[in-house]
N, C-alpha and C positions, 0 to 999 in steps of 0.2 A: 553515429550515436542515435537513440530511438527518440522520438519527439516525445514529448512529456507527454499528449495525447493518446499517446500508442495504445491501443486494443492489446496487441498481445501481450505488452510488457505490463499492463492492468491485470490481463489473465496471466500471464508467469505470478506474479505476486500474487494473486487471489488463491490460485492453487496451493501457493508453497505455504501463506497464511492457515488455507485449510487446515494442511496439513499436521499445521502446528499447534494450531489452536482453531477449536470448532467455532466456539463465541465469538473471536477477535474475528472471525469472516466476518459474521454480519454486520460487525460494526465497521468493516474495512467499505463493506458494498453502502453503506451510508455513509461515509465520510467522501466515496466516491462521488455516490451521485451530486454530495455540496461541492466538492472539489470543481466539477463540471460544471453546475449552476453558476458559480464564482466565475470562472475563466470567461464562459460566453460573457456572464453580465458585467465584466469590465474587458475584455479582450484581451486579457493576459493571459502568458502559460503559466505564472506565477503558481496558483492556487493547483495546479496537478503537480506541479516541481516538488511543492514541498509537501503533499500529498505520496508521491511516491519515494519521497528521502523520509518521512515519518517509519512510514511502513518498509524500507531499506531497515532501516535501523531497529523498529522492530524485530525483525527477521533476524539479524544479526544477534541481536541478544537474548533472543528466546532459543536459538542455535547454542551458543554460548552457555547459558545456564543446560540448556539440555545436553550438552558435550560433560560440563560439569556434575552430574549427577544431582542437578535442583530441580526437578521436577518432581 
C-alpha cells in the first residue's frame, strides 16, 4: 500500500481531479499544501490520510453523477 505521503498517488489524484473538474484542481493543490503543513507540524500522516480519502470520495462521486448524466 502507498504511504499517505506518496508523490505519485498526490499526482494520480491531481490528474484525475483535473480531469474532472478544472476548479476542484486548484482547490485540491491548496488543501494539499495544508494537508503537508499539518503532518510536519504535528508529525502525523493523519492530515494526508484524510486529505487523500476527501478527494477519494470526491472522485467517486463526481464519476458517479457523471456516469449518471448530472452533469
Amino acid at each position: 500500500m502507498a504511504e499517505p505521503g506518496d508523490p505519485l498517488v498526490q499526482a494520480a489524484l491531481r490528474v484525475t481531479v483535473s480531469g474532472l473538474d478544472l476548479a476542484a484542481a486548484e482547490r485540491f493543490d491548496r488543501e494539499l499544501i495544508a494537508a503537508r503543513r499539518e503532518a510536519e507540524r504535528t508529525g502525523s500522516a493523519a492530515p494526508l490520510e484524510s486529505f487523500r480519502y476527501r478527494w477519494r470520495v470526491f472522485i467517486a462521486l463526481r464519476r458517479n453523477l457523471d456516469d449518471a448524466g448530472g452533469t
